[in-house]
C-alpha positions in Angstrom: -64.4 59.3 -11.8 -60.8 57.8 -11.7 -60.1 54.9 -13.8 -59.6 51.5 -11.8 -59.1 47.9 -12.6 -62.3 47.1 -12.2 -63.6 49.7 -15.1 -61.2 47.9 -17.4 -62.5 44.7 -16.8 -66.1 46.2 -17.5 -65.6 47.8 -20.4 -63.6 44.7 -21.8 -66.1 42.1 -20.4 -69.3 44.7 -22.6 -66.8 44.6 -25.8 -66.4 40.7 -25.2 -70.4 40.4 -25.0 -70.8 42.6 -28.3 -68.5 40.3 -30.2 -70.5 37.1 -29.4 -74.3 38.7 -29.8 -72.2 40.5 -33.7 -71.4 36.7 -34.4 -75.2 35.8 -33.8 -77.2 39.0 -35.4 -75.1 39.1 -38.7 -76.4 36.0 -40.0 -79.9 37.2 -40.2 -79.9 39.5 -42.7 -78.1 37.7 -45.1 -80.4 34.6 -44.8 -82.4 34.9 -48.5 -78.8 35.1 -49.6 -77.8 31.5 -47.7 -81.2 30.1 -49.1 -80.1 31.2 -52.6 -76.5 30.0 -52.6 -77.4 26.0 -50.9 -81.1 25.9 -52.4 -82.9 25.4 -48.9 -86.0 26.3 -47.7 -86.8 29.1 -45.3 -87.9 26.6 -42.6 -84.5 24.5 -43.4 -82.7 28.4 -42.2 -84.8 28.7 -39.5 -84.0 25.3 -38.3 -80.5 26.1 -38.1 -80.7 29.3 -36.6 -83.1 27.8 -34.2 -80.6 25.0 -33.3 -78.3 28.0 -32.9 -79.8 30.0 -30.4 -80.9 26.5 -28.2 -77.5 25.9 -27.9 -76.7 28.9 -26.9 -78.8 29.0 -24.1 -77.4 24.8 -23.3 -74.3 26.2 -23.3 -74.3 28.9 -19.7 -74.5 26.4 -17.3 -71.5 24.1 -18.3 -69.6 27.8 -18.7 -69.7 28.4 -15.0 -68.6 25.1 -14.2 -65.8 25.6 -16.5 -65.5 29.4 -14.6 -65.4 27.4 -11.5 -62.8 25.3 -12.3 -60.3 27.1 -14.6 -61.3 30.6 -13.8 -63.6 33.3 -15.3 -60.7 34.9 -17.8 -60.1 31.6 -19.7 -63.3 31.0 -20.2 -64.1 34.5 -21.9 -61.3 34.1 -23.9 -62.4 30.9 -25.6 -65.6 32.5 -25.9 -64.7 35.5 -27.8 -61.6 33.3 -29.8 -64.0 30.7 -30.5 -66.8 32.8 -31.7 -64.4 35.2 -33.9 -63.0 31.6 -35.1 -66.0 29.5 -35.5 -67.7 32.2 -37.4 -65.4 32.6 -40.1 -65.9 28.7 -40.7 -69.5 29.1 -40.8 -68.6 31.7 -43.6 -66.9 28.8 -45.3 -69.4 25.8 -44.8 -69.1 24.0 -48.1 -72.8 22.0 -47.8 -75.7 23.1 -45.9 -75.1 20.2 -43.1 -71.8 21.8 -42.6 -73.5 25.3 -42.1 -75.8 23.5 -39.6 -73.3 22.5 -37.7 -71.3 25.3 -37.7 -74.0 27.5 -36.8 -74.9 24.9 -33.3 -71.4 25.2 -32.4 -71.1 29.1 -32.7 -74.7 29.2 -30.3 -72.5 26.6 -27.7 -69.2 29.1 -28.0 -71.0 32.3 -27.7 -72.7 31.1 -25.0 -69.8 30.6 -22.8 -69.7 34.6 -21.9 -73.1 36.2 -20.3 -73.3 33.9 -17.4 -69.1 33.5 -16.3 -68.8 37.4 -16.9 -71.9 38.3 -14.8 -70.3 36.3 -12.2 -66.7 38.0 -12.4 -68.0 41.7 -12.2 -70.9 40.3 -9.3 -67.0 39.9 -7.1 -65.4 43.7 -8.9 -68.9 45.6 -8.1 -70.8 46.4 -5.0 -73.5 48.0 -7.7 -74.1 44.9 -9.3 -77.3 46.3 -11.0 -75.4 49.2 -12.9 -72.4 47.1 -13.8 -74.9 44.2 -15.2 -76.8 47.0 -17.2 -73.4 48.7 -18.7 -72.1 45.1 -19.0 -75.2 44.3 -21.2 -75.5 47.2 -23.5 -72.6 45.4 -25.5 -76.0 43.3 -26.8 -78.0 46.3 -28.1 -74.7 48.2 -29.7 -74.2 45.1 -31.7 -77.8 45.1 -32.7 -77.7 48.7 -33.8 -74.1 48.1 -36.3 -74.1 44.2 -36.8 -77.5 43.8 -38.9 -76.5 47.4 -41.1 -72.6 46.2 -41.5 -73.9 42.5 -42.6 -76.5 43.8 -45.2 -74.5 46.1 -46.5 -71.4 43.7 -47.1 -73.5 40.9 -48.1 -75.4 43.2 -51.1 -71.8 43.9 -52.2 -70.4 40.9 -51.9 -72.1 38.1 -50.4 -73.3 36.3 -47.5 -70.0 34.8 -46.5 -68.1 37.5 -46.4 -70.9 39.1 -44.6 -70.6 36.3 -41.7 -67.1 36.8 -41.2 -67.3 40.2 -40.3 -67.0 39.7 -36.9 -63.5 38.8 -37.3 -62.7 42.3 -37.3 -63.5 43.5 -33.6 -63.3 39.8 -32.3 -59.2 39.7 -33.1 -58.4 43.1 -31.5 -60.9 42.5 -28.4 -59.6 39.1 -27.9 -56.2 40.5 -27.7 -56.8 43.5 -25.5 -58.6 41.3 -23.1 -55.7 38.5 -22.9 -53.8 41.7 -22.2 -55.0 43.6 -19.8 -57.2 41.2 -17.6 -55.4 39.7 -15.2 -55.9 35.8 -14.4 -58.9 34.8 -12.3 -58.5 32.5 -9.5 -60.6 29.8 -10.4 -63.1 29.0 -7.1 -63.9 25.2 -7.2 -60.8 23.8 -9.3 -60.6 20.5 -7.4 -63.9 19.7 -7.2 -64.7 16.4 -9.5 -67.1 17.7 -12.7 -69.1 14.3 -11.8 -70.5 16.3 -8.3 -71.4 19.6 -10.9 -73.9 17.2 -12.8 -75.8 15.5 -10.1 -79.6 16.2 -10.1 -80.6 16.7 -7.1 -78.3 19.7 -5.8 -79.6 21.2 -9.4 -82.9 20.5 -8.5 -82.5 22.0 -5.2 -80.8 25.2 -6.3 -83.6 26.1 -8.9 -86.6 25.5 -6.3 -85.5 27.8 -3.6 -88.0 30.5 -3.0 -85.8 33.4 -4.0 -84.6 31.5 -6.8 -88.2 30.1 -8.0 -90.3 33.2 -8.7 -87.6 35.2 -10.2 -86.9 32.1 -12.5 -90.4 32.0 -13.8 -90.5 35.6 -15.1 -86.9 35.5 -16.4 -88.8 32.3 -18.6 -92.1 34.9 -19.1 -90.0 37.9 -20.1 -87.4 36.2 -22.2 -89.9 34.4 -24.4 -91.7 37.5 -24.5 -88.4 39.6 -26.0 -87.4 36.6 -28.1 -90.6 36.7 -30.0 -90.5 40.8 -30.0 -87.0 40.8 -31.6 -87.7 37.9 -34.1 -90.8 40.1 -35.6 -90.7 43.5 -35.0 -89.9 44.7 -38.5 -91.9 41.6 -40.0 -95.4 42.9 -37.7 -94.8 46.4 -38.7 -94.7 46.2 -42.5 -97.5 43.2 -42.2 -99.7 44.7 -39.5 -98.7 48.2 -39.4 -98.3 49.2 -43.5 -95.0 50.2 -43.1 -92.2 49.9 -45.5 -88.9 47.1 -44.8 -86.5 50.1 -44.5 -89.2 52.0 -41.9 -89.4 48.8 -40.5 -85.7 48.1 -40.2 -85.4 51.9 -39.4 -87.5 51.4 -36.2 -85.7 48.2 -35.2 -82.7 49.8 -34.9 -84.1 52.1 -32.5 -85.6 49.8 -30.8 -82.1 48.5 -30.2 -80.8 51.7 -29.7 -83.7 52.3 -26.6 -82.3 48.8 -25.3 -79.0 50.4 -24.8 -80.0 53.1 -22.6 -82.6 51.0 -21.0 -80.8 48.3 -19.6 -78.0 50.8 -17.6 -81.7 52.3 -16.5 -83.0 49.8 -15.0 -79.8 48.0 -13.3 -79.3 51.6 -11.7 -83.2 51.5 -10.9 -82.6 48.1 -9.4 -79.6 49.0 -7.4 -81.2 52.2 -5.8 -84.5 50.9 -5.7 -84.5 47.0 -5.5 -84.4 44.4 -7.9 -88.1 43.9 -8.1 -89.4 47.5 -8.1 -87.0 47.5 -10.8 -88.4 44.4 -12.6 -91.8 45.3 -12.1 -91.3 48.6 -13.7 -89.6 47.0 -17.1 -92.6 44.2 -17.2 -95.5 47.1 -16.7 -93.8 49.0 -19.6 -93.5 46.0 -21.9 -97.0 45.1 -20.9 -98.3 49.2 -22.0 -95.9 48.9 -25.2 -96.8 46.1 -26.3 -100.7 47.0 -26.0 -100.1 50.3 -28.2 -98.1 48.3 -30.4 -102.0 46.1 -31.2 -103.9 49.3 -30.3 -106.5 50.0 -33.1 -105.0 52.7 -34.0 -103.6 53.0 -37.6 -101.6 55.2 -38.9 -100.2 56.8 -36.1 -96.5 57.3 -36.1 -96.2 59.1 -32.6 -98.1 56.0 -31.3 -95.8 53.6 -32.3 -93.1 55.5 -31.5 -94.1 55.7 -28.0 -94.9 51.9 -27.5 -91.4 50.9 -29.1 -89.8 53.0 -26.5 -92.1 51.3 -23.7 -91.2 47.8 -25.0 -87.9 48.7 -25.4 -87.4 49.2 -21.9 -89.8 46.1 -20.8 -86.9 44.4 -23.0 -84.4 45.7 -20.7 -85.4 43.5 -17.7 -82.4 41.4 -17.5 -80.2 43.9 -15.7 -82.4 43.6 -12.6 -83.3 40.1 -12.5 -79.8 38.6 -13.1 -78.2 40.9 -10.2 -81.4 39.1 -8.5 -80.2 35.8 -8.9 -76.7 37.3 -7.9 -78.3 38.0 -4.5 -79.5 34.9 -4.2 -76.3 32.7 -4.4 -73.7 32.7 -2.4 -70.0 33.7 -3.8 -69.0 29.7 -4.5 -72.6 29.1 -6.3 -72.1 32.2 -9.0 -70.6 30.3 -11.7 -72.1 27.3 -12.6 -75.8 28.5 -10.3 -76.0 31.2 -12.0 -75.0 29.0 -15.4 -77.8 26.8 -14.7 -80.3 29.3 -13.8 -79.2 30.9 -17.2 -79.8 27.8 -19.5 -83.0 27.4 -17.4 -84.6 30.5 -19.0 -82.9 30.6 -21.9 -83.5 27.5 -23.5 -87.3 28.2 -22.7 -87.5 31.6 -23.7 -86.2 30.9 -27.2 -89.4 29.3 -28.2 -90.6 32.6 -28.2 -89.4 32.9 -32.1 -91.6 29.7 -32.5 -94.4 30.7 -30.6 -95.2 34.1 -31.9 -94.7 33.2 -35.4 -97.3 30.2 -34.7 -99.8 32.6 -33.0 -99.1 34.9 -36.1 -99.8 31.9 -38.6 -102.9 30.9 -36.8 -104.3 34.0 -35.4 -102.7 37.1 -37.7 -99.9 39.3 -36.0 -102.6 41.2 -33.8 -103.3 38.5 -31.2 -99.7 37.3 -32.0 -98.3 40.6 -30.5 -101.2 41.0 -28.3 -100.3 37.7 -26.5 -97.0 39.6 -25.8 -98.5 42.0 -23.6 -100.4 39.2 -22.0 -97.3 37.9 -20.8 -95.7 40.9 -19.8 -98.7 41.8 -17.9 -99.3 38.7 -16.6 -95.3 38.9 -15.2 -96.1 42.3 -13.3 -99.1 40.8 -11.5 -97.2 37.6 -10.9 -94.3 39.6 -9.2 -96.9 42.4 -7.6 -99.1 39.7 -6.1 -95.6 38.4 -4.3 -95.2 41.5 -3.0 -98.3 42.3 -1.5 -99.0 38.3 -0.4 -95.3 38.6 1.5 -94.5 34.8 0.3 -91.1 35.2 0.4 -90.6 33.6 -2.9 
C-alpha cells in the first residue's frame, strides 16, 4: 500500500483518540490511592468519575458544531491539548472539590474528539467502516498500557504522578498532529450557533427512521459495554474465584480482543453491511455474556471463550457509527452525528450504575446475566427490522 495523506490523518486522528481514552482509564487504578490521600468515600470517587464520563458524553454534540464552524483540526487539537493539560491539573487538585471539577472538565475536553474525527475521515475514506474500526483501536491500546503504566507509577510513587502520565504521549501527539494535518475547511462557519440549538430540527434529526433504530441499539449496546468494562475484573474474582492479578490479567485481554475486533467488524460492515455487521457483534455479546453466567465453575477455557465473544459484541461501534454516517448527509456530519453521539452516550453510561445495582440487589450472576439480555434483546430488535422490512 503506498502511503497517502489520508493514512496520516488516520493514524494521527487513532493516536489523538488513545491520548484522550489514557487521560480517562489512568485514573482508575489509582482510585484507593485518591480516597486515601483526601479521606473520601468510595461513592464520593465514584461520583466524580461518574460526573466524568456524563460529561463526556454532553460534550460530542457541541464538538461538531464547533467542527462545523471552525473546522475539524482545531477542534482535535484542543481536544488532545486540553486533555494532556487538564489532566496534569487534576494531578494537582489541592481539595477534593477541586478534583471534582477537574475531573468534569477533562470528561467535557476528551469528549471533543470521537464524534469531529469520525466526521473528518467519513470525507478522506470511501471505506468508512474500516477506517472507523482502525480509527477506534486507539481506545482498546490505551486500555491494554494506560491501567498497567498508572498502577505501576502510582505504587512507586503516587496517584498524582500517576494522572499525569498522559502528558507524555499527549505533548508529542499534539505536536505531530498540528504538524502534519493540514487545516480543515470548516463547513457551516457562518451559520449563527442560536439555529445549532433549536429543538425541533434536533428532534427531527434523531426520529428519522434510519436514524431511530440504529439509535436505540447504540443506547442498548453502549450500556451493555459500559457495565462490562466497569466489572469485569470485580465479577471474576467475586463470581468467578479468581485472583485480582487473573482478573486484571483477563481484562487486559479483553482489551486486547477489542483491538482486533473493532477493525473486524468495520471491515465486516463495509463488505457486508452495517447491520449484518451489527447483528453479528450483538449475537456474540449476547453468547459471551451467557458463558460468562453459565453454571459452569472452574472452567478456564470457558471463560476464555466468552471474553473473546464479548469482546467482539464490545466492538459494535465501528459498524453502527459508519451507520449513522450513511444516514446524514455531508453538512449534517458534525454536529448530527455530535448529537446522535451524546444521545447514546449520556444513556449508556448508566450502565456502570446499573450493573453494579443489579449486582447489589441480585449478586453478579443476574447482574451479568442482564447483559446478555440486552445484547440479545439488540440482535432480535435489529433481526426483527430486517425481516419486517420497516425501513427503520
Amino acid at each position: 500500500m503506498n502511503w497517502q495523506y489520508r493514512h496520516t490523518v488516520l493514524l494521527l486522528c487513532t493516536f489523538a483518540f488513545l491520548v484522550t481514552y489514557f487521560a480517562r482509564l489512568a485514573i482508575s487504578p489509582v482510585v484507593p490511592f485518591i480516597v486515601a490521600d483526601f479521606g473520601v468515600s468510595n461513592t464520593a470517587i465514584g461520583i466524580a468519575l461518574s460526573g466524568m464520563w456524563l460529561a463526556y458524553g454532553v460534550s460530542q454534540f457541541p464538538s461538531g458544531i464547533l467542527a462545523d464552524r471552525y473546522g475539524e483540526r482545531r477542534v482535535i487539537l484542543v481536544a488532545v491539548g486540553g486533555t494532556t493539560v487538564v489532566s496534569v491539573l487534576l494531578a494537582f487538585a489541592p481539595a477534593f472539590p477541586a478534583f471534582v471539577a477537574a475531573a468534569a472538565l477533562l470528561g467535557l475536553v476528551a469528549g471533543l474528539h470521537y464524534a469531529v474525527a469520525t466526521a473528518l475521515l467519513s470525507r478522506t475514506f470511501d471505506d468508512l467502516g474500516t477506517a472507523v474500526g482502525l480509527h477506534s483501536i486507539g481506545g482498546p491500546l490505551a486500555g491494554l498500557v494506560a491501567p498497567v503504566a498508572a498502577a505501576w507509577v502510582g505504587v512507586r510513587y503516587g496517584w498524582r504522578p500517576a494522572v499525569a502520565l498522559v502528558a507524555l504521549v499527549g505533548v508529542p501527539i499534539f505536536l505531530l498532529f498540528a504538524r502534519h494535518v493540514r487545516p480543515t475547511e470548516p463547513q457551516r462557519p457562518d451559520q449563527p450557533m442560536r439555529e445549532r440549538l433549536e429543538v425541533g430540527p434536533l428532534a427531527e434529526l434523531l426520529s428519522r427512521p434510519a436514524i431511530l433504530l440504529p439509535l436505540v441499539i447504540a443506547m442498548i449496546g453502549t450500556y451493555a459495554v459500559q457495565g462490562l468494562m466497569s466489572f469485569l475484573p470485580t465479577f471474576l474474582v467475586e463470581f468467578r474465584g479468581y485472583s485480582a492479578a487473573s482478573a486484571g490479567a483477563v481484562f487486559s485481554a479483553f482489551f486486547l480482543i477489542r483491538t482486533g475486533g473493532q477493525i473486524a467488524v468495520g471491515r465486516l460492515s463495509d463488505r457486508f453491511g452495517r447491520d449484518i455487521a451489527i447483528g453479528a457483534a450483538m449475537l456474540a455479546g449476547a453468547v459471551g455474556m451467557g458463558a460468562l453466567v453459565a453454571p459452569v465453575h472452574g472452567s478456564r477455557l470457558l471463560v476464555a471463550v466468552a471474553v473473546l465473544l464479548a469482546g467482539v459484541g464490545a466492538s459494535f461501534f465501528s459498524a453502527i457509527d459508519p451507520r449513522f454516517m450513511d444516514a446524514l448527509g455531508d453538512a449534517e456530519r458534525g454536529a448530527g452525528f455530535g448529537l446522535v453521539r451524546t444521545a447514546y452516550t449520556v444513556v449508556g453510561a448508566a450502565g456502570s450504575v446499573g450493573v453494579g445495582l443489579a449486582a447489589d440487589l441480585f449478586g453478579w450472576g443476574v447482574s451479568f446475566a442482564s447483559l446478555a439480555a440486552l445484547f440479545a434483546g439488540a440482535f432480535a430488535l435489529l433481526s426483527a427490522n430486517e425481516l419486517l422490512g420497516t425501513g427503520y
